[in-house]
N, C-alpha and C positions, 0 to 999 in steps of 0.2 A: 504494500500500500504506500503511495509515495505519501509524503510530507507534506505539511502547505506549505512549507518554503519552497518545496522542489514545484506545488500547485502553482503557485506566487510568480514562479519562475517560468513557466512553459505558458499563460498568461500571458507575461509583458515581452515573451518572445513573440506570442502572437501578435500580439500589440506590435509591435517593431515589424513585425513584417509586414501588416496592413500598411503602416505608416510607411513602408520604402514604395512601397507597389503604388501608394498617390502619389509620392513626391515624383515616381518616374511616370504617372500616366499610365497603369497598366493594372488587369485584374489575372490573377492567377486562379487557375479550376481542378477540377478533379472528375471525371466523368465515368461513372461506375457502367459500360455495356450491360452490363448480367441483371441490373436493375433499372437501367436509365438514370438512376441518382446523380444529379451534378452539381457539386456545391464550390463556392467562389468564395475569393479572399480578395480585397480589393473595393474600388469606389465603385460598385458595379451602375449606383442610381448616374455617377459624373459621365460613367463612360459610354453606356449603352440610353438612360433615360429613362430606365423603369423606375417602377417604384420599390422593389424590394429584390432581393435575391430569392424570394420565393416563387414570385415571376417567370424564373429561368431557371428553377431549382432542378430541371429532367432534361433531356436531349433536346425530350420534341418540343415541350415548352419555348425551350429558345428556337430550333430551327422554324417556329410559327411566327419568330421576327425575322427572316431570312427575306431580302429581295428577291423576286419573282426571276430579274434577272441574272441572276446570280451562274456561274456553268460551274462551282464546283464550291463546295463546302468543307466542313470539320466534320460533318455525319459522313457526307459521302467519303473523304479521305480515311477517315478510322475504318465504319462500317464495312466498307472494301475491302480494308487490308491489304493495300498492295505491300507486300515486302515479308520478309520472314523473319520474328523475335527469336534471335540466340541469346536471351537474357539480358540483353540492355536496352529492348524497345525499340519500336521503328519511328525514324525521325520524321516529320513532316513541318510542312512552311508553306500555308495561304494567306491567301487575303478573299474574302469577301465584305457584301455589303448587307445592312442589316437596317430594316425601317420600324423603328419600335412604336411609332406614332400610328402606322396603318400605313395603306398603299399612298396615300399622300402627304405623310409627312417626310419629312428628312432624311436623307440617306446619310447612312455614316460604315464611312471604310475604317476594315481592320485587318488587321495583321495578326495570325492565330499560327503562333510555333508553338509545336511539344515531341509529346511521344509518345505514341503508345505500345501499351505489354500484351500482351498473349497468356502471362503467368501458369507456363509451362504448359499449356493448350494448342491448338491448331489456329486459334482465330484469335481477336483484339477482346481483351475482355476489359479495360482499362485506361483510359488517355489523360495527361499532365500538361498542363500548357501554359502560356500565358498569352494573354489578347492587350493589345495597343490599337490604339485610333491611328487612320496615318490620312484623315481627311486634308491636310496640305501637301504630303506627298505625294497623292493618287492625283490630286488638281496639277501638280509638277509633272506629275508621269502623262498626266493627258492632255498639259499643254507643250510637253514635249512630242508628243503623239501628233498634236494639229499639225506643229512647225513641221512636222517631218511631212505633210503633204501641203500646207495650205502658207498662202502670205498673209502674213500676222494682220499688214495694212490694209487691205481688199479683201480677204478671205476667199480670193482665187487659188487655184492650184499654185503653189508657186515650179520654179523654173524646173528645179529638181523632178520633182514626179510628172511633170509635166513631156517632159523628153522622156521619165522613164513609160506612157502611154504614147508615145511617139514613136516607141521599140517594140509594144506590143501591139501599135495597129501597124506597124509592119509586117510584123508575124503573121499576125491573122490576114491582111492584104495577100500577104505570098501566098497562107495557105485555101484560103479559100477564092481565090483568083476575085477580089475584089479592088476596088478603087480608094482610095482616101484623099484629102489634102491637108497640109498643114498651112498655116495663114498665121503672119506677124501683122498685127495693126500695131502701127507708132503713132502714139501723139504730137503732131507738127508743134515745132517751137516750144519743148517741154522744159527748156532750162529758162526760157526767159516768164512762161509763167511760173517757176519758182523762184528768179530771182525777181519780178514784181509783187507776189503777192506772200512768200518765204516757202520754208520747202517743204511743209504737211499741205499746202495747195497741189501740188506735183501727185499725192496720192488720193485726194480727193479728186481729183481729176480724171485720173486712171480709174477710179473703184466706181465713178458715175458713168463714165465710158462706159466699163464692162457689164453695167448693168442694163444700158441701153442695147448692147450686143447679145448679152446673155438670153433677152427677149427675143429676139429673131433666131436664135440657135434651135435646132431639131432633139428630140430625143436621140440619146447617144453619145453628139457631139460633146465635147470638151473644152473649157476654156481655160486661161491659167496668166499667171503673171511672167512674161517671158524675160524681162528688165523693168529697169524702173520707168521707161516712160514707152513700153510697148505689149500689147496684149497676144498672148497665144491663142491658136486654136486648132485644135482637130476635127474635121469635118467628115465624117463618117458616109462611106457612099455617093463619092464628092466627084465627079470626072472636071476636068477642066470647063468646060460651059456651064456647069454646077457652079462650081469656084467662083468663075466670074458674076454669077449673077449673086451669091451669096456677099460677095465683097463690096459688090455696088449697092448692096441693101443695109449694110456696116456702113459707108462710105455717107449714105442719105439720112442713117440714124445717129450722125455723128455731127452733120449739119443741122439737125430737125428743130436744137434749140441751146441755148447758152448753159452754160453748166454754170449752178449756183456754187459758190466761195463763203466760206467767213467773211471776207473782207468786199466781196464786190460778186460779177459774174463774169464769165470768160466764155468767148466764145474759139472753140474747139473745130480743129480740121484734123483729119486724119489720112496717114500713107499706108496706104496695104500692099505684102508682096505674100504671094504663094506658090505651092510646090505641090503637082497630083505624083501620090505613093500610091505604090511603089513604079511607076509608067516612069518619074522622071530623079528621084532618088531609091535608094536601096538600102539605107545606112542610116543612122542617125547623123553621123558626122556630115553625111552627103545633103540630108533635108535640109542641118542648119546652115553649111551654107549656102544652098542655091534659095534657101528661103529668103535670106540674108543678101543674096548680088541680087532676087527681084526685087527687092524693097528697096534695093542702094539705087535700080533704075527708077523707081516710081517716086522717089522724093528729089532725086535730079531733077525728074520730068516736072515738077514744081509742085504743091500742095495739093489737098487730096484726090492722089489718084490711083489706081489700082494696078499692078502689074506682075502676071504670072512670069513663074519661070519655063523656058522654054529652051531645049537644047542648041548650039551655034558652037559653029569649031573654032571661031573666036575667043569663046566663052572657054574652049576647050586649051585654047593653046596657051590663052593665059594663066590658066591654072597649071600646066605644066610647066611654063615659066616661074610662075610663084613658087614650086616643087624646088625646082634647081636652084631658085638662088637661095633660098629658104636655107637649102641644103647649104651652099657655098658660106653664107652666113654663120651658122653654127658652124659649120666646119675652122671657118676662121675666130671664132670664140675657143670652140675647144684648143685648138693647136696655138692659145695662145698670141696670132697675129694682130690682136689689137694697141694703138698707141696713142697719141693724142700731139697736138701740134700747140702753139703757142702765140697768140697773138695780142699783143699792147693794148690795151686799155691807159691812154697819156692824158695826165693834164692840159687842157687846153692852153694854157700860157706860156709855161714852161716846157712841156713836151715831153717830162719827162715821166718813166710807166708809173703806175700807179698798182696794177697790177695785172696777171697776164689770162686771157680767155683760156681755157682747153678744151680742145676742139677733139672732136672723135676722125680718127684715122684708120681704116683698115689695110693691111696690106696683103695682097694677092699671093697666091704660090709662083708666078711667073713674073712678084718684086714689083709690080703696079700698086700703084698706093690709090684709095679711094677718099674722097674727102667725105664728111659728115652730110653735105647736099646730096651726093650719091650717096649713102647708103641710112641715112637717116628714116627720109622718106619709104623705102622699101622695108626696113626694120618696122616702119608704124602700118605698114600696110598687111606684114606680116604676120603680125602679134608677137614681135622680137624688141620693143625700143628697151620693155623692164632689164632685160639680160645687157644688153648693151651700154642701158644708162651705170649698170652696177660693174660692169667690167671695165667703164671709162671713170667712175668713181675713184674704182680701188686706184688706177694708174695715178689718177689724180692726190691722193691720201697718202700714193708712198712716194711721190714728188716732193710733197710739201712735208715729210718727212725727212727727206733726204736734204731738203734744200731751206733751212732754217730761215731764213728772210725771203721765200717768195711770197706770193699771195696770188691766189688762184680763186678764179669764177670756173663753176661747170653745169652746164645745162641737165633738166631733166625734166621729161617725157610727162604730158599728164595723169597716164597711167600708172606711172610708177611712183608720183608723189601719193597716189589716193591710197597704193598699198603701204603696207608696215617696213616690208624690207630694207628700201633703199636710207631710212633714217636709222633703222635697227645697224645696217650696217657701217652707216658712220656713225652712233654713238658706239661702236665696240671701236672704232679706230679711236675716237675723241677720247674713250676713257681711259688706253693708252698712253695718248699724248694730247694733252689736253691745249697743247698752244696750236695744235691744229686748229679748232675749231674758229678762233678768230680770225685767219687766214685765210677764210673762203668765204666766197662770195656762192651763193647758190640760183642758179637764173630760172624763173618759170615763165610760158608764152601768157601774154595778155589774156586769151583767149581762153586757156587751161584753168589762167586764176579765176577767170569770171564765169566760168562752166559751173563750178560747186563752189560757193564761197564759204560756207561752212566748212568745207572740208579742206579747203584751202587756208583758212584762219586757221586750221588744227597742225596743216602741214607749218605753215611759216612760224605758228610757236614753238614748235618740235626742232626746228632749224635754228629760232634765238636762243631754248634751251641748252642749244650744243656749242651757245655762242657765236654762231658761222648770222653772218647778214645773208639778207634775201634781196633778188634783185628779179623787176620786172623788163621779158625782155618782150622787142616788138610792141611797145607800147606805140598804142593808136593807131593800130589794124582791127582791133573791136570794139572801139569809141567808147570802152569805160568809162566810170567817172573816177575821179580823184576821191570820191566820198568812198568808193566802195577803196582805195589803195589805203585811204586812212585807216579804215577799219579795220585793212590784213596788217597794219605795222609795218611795210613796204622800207625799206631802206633805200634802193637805188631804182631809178626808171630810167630802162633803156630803149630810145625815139626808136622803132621802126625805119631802118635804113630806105624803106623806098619813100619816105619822105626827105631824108637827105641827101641821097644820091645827087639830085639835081638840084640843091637847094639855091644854088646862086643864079638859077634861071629861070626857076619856075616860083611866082609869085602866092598863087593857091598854098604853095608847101611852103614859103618862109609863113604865112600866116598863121598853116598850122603848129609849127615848130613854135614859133613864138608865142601863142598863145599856150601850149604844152611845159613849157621854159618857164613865163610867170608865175603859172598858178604852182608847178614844183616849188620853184625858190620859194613863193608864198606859204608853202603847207613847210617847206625843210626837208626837202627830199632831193639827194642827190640826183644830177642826170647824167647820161652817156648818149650822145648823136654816133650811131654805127654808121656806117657807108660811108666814111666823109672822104672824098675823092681827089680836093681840091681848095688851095688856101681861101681863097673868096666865100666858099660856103664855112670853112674853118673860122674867118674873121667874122663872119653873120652869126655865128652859135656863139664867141666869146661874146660879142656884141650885147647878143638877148640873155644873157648868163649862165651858157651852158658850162658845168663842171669838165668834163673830160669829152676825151671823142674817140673814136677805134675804125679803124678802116686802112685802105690802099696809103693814105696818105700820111700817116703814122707808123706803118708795121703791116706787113702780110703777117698770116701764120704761117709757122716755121715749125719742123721735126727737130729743130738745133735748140736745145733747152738753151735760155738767155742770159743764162749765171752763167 
């Protein structure tokens, strides 16, 4: 007979143990098979909602709060018995959901691990457990579940499962000798209505589009978020004359009426290209891009208009040109042939550099050097500038390493500022050597800055972060404004040479150079006149107060480092 102190004691164990199972949120059970008996330790009223453990005090009791849709239980997993007890019990791990309220109240998920025994029998006669609520986790696990098909912003397919339906109505095209199309609608002018009205306009736009499209869509069909300012679609049973008449019905539901904004309303045009699968692709890779050259012809051909892709040995040869140099390309990345040339950036008074451009260079297996005009262009045509801007980087990082008093500008590609890499990899150079970082001047195109300015404020602090200044080049080829250079923290603006090429004879271009000149020196922003060919446009830019100037008439670029 025990003691009341030993009584005393197995008590305030109890006690201790209720008290841990609240503090962690969990109720622990005991479920007798041979009688249904199931008795609980724990906040059972916190965690489930009943009123008492007598509630739930049998199997079925509880399984009578059990969601209807529920595909697998703590009855079904014991009662079964999958697995076979050699005396330490078969483990198990569910989750279901349980509605204690009735069919319309509350769903609450749980998480039900234990064991159950056999106690030297054939079957479960016995299960241990404990249960936890995991109603934030299972909303994680099922908003992880949407992202994994849907755009968070539109609640369209987004890109991802979208292409992965692009590979299974191929399948099915091949197998059962049917037709399909894929179709890219683009929003015409989608950056300038985010940079007028800010950039949740840009998805508000898109998500009203696709709803106007979504209407005109068949049973079957598919739509989805292909980019940020273009719509997918799969068109199910689609031959080419289909195609065209479905995109001209997109094309007239995209005119039909202004799409409301927070701030105002906009009226919306739209570019369609599309591609009949499998008749004129076979591949995923092949849909996007022939979906992608009709669309690049239908937005040429000017605002909304519609254009299929169609087969042409033109269309053919270019692509195997692309193939080859593509190749040549990478081939001169990997074997190492890239190098970078040098050209003056001088004081306009004095003349003397200030610091020096690095220009990308390639050179050929047959010792022909390529400048950055040839092979720039082909690299962004490619989808080659990221690897190139990072291989002229590094050349550049171990220059200014090498050569303790240069100071180096080096261009990069708009692509390559929006990703992580290319700053990732000059802050592991900078953390290095950290007087790098002051030493460089970093150039983005006008064009690239005023594309995403948000994303572009993020890149130019990640750039002051590392200490390195930023410099806008080609300014006023996309008649920005000086408010939006204030706003990125701009350090240097460099004029767009084809306004100074001619500047001492063409009057239109001293006006705009001088009017560019003012409002700089006014806001405090350095400038650079490229192209300057000739001392008379030279003495017009000291004149109006340009800082420095780079061109023919100061310094070609040169392979011969200047130290």
């Amino acid at each position: 007979m025990k003691s009341a102190k030993s009584a005393r004691a197995d008590v305030e164990t109890g006690q201790d143990v209720e008290a841990i199972l609240a503090s962690v949120g969990e109720v622990a059970y005991r479920w007798s098979l041979e009688d249904d008996r199931l008795s609980w330790h724990g906040d059972v009223r916190g965690l489930f909602g009943v009123d008492s453990r007598e509630a739930i005090a049998t199997g079925a009791a509880f399984a009578a709060y059990l969601d209807r849709g529920n595909l697998l239980s703590r009855h079904d997993t014991v009662r079964n018995g999958v697995g076979v007890d050699e005396g330490e019990g078969v483990a198990y791990q569910i989750e279901y959901a349980l509605r204690p309220a009735g069919v319309d109240g509350p769903l609450i998920w749980v998480e039900d691990i234990g064991r159950w025994h056999a106690d030297g029998t054939d079957r479960p006669m016995r299960a241990e457990g404990v249960v936890r609520a995991i109603g934030e986790r299972h909303a994680r696990e099922q908003r992880l579940a949407f992202l994994a098909r849907y755009d968070e912003q539109t609640g369209l397919f987004n890109r991802s499962y979208l292409l992965d339906l692009v590979d299974e109505t191929i399948d099915n095209a091949r197998r059962f000798h049917s037709v399909a199309a894929f179709v890219i609608i683009a929003i015409d002018d989608f950056g300038l209505i985010n940079e007028t009205y800010g950039f949740q306009a840009g998805d508000r736009a898109i998500a009203a589009m696709a709803q106007r499209i979504r209407g005109r869509l068949r049973d079957g069909d598919a739509i989805g978020r292909y980019a940020a300012n273009k719509i997918g679609l799969i068109l199910l049973n689609c031959d080419e004359q289909e195609m065209a008449g479905a995109a001209h019905r997109f094309l007239a539901a995209a005119r039909e009426d202004v799409i409301a904004l927070s701030d105002g309303a906009v009226s919306v045009t739209v570019s369609i290209g599309g591609v009949v699968i499998p008749r004129h692709a076979v591949s995923r890779e092949q849909v996007m891009e022939r979906v992608q050259d009709s669309l690049a012809v239908a937005r040429a051909a000017g605002r909304g208009r519609f254009v299929a892709f169609s087969p042409s040995s033109e269309h053919e040869a270019r692509r195997r040109e692309n193939v080859m140099l593509s190749r040549r390309l990478i081939g001169a990345l990997s074997s190492g042939r890239i190098t970078i040339a040098f050209q003056p950036v001088v004081d306009i008074r004095s003349r003397e550099p200030i610091f020096y451009e690095a220009l990308l260079r390639l050179a050929h297996e047959d010792g022909t050097i390529w400048s950055a005009g040839d092979v720039v262009p082909l690299a962004d045509r490619l989808g080659l500038a990221r690897l190139f801007d990072l291989a002229v980087l590094d050349k550049t990082v171990e220059t200014l390493a090498a050569q303790p008093d240069a100071i180096l500008s080096v261009n990069v590609a708009p692509e390559t500022a929006a990703g992580p890499d290319w700053l990732e990899r000059l802050k592991g150079a900078v953390s290095d050597r950290p007087d790098i970082g002051p030493r460089l001047i970093v150039e983005i195109t006008e064009n690239s800055a005023i594309r995403n300015l948000e994303e572009t404020a993020r890149f130019v602090a990640g750039v002051h972060e590392l200490g390195a200044r930023l410099a806008i080049d080609d300014f006023g080829a996309g008649f920005t404004s000086f408010r939006n250079l204030r706003a990125l923290s701009v350090d240097l603006v460099k004029i767009d040479g084809s306004y100074v090429e001619h500047l001492a004879t063409n009057e239109d271009d001293q006006i705009f150079v001088r009017h560019i000149l003012g409002l700089a020196r006014d806001l405090g922003i350095e400038t650079v006149a490229e192209w300057v060919q000739d001392e008379e446009s030279a003495a017009l830019l000291a004149e109006w107060g340009a800082d420095s100037i780079q061109g023919n008439l100061s310094g070609r670029a040169s392979l011969d480092p200047p130290w």
